[in-house]
C-alpha positions in Angstrom: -31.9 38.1 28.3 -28.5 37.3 27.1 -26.4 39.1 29.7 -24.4 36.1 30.0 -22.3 36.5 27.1 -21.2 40.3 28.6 -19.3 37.9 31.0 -15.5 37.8 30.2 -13.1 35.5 32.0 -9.8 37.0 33.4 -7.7 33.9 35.2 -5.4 36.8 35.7 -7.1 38.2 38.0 -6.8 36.8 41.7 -10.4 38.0 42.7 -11.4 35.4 39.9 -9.0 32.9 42.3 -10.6 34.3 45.3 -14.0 33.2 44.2 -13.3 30.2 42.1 -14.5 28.0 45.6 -17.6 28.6 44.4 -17.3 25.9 42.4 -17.2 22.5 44.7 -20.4 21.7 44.3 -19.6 20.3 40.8 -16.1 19.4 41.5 -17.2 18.1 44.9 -19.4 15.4 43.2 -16.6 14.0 41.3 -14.4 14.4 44.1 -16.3 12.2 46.2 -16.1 9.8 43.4 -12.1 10.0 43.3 -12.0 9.9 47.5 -14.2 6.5 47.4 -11.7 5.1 45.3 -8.4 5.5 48.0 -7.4 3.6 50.2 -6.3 5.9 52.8 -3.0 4.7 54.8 -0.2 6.5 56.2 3.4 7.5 54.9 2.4 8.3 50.9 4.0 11.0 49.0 0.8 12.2 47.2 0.6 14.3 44.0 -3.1 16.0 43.1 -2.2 17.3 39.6 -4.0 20.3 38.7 -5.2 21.2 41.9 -6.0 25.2 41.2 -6.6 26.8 44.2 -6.8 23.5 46.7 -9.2 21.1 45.8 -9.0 17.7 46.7 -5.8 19.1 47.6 -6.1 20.4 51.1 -8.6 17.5 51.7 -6.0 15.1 50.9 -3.7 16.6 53.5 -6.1 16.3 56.1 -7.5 13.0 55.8 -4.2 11.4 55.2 -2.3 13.5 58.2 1.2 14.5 58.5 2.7 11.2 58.0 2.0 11.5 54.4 3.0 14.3 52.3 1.0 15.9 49.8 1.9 18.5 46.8 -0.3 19.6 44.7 0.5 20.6 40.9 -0.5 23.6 38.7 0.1 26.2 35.9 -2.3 28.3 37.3 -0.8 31.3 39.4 -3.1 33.0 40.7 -5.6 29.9 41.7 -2.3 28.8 43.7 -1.9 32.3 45.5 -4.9 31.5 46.5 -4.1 27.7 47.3 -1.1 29.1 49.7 -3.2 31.6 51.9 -5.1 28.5 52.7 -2.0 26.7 53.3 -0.7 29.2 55.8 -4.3 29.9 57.4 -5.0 26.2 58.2 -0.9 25.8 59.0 -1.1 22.8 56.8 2.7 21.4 57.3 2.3 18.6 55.1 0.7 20.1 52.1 3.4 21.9 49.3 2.2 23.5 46.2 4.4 24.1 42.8 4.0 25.7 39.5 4.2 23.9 37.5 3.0 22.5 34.2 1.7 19.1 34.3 3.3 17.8 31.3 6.8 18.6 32.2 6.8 18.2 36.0 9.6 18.8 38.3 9.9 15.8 40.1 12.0 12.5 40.2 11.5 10.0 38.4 9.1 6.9 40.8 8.8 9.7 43.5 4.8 9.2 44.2 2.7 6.5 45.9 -0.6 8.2 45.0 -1.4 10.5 41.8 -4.7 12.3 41.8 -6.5 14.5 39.3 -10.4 15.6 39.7 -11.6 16.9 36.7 -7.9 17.7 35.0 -8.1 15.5 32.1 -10.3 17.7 29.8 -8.2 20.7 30.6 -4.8 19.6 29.8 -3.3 21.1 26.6 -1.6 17.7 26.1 -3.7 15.4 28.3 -0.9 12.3 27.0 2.3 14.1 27.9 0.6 14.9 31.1 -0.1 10.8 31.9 2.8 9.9 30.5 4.6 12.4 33.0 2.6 11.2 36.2 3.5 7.3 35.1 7.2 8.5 34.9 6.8 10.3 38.4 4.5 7.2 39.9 6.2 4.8 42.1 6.2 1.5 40.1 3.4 0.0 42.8 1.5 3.5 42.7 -1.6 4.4 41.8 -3.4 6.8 39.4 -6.8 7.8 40.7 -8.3 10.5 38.1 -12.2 12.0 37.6 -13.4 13.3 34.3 -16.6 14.0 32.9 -17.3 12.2 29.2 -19.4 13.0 26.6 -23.0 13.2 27.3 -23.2 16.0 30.0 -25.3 18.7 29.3 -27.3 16.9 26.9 -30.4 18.7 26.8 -28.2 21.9 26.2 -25.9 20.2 23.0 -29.1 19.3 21.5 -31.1 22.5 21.2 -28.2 24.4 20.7 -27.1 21.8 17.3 -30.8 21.6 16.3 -30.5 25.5 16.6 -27.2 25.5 13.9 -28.9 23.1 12.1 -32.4 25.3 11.1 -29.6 27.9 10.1 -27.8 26.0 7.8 -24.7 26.5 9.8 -23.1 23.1 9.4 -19.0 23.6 10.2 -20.8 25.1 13.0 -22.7 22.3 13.7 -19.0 20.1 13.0 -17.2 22.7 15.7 -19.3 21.6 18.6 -19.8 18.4 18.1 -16.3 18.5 18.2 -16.4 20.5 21.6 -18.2 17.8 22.7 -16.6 14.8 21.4 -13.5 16.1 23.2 -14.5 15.9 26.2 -14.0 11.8 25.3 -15.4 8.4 26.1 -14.6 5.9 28.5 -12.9 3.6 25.7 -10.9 6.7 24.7 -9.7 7.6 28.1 -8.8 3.5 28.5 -6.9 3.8 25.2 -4.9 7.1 26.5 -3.7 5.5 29.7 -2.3 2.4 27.7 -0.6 4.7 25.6 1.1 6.2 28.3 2.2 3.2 30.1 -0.6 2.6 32.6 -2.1 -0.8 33.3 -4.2 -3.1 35.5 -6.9 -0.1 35.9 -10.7 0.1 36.6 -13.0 2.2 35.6 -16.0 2.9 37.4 -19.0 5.3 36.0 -21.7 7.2 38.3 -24.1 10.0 37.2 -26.2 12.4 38.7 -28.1 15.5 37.6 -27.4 19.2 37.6 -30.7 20.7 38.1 -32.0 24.4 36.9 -35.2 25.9 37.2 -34.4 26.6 33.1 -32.2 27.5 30.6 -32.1 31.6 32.0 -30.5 30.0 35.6 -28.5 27.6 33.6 -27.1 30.0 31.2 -26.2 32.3 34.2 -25.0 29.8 36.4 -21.1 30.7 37.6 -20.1 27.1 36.5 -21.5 28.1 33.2 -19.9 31.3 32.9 -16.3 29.8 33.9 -16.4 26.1 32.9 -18.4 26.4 29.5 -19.7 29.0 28.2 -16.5 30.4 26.3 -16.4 26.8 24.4 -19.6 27.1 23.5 -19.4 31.0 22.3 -16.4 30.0 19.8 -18.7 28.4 17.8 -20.8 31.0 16.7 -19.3 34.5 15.2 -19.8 37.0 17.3 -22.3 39.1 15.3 -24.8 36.0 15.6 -23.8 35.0 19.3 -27.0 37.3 20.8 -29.2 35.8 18.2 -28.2 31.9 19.0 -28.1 32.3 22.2 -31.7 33.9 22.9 -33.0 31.3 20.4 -31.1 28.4 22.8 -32.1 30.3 25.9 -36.0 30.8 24.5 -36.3 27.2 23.6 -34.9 26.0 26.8 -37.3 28.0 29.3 -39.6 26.4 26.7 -38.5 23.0 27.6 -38.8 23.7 31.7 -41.8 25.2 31.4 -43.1 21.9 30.1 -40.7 19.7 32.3 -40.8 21.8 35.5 -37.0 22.0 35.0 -33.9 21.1 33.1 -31.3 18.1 34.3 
């Protein structure tokens, strides 16, 4: 069943805001990634860059306490309506949100001891102007601590789905996702983007783990799917083949778990 691709997503909506918290337990793995990585001492001026509707931001303010002051960064209004009804709920004096886009940002210039971004760098328009904003903004002792996800996630997906294009002859389809996926970059590309925009000294450290589905019916109906993927992967396709594709993809994926006991 391809009831997936009815989904439609409307960031313009606040209910979408309301219930985009459904989301941490991806973003929560990289964020615990980004959190082992600070080193946590009082009277910062902290920027989270891209923070949607709070997170790490509201985390930030509470492990780091009101001696440190924390503002979090996005285009995304309605994700920060939702961001400021936490604010007032937990009274959170020391966390400010501001819309704002990330590649022209309202600040100083050297006005931040910490920059953070979990999971930003694949979704910035211009992901240089963006760096090359937060090294203008950074303090010149700060430091940039930033998650992403590179290519090679989803694996199992990308390759059914390309050796699906590829039985159909469809090869500037095939070249459109494997651009969708190469764009998602490699750790020497990300290296070579922050000395570009001025950063320096950094270290890069890569973990992994697995998302798990009982197939390719749960994957392809998973909410992180719907929001974080499945559009991307849509645009390849014309839409008078999408249902087609996609049950072939979907088929040969339950195929895969039923042999497997389930995807990673």
């Amino acid at each position: 069943m391809t009831d997936y691709l009815k989904h439609k997503n409307d960031f313009n909506n606040p209910d979408f805001a309301a219930v985009f918290d459904e989301l941490p337990f991806w973003s929560a793995r990289f964020g615990q990634l980004l959190f082992n990585q600070i080193e946590i001492r009082g009277g910062l001026e902290i920027l989270d860059v891209g923070c949607a509707s709070g997170f790490p931001l509201f985390e930030l303010g509470s492990v780091f306490g009101n001696s440190c002051r924390v503002t979090g960064l996005d285009i995304w209004r309605e994700a920060l309506t939702r961001a400021r009804h936490k604010l007032r709920f937990h009274d959170a004096t020391n966390v400010h949100v501001i819309e704002a886009d990330g590649a022209r940002q309202p600040f100083a210039d050297a006005a931040f001891d910490l920059i953070v971004s979990n999971l930003g760098v694949n979704n910035w328009a211009d992901p240089t102007a963006v760096l090359a904003e937060c090294f203008r903004v950074a303090k010149h002792d700060a430091r940039l601590v930033l998650t992403t996800n590179v290519v090679g996630h989803y694996h199992e997906f990308y390759d059914v789905f390309r050796a699906t294009l590829r039985e159909r002859n469809k090869t500037e389809q095939i070249e459109k996702l494997d651009a969708q996926e190469a764009h998602r970059g490699t750790k020497e590309s990300l290296c070579e983007l922050l000395r570009e925009t001025g950063w320096t000294a950094f270290r890069l450290i890569e973990d992994r783990f697995e998302m798990r589905f009982l197939d390719g019916s749960t994957l392809l109906n998973h909410s992180l799917t719907k929001i974080g993927f499945l559009d991307s992967w849509r645009s390849v396709v014309t839409a008078d083949e999408e249902k087609e594709v996609f049950e072939t993809v979907e088929r040969r994926l339950n195929e895969m778990a039923s042999v497997g006991g389930e995807l990673r």
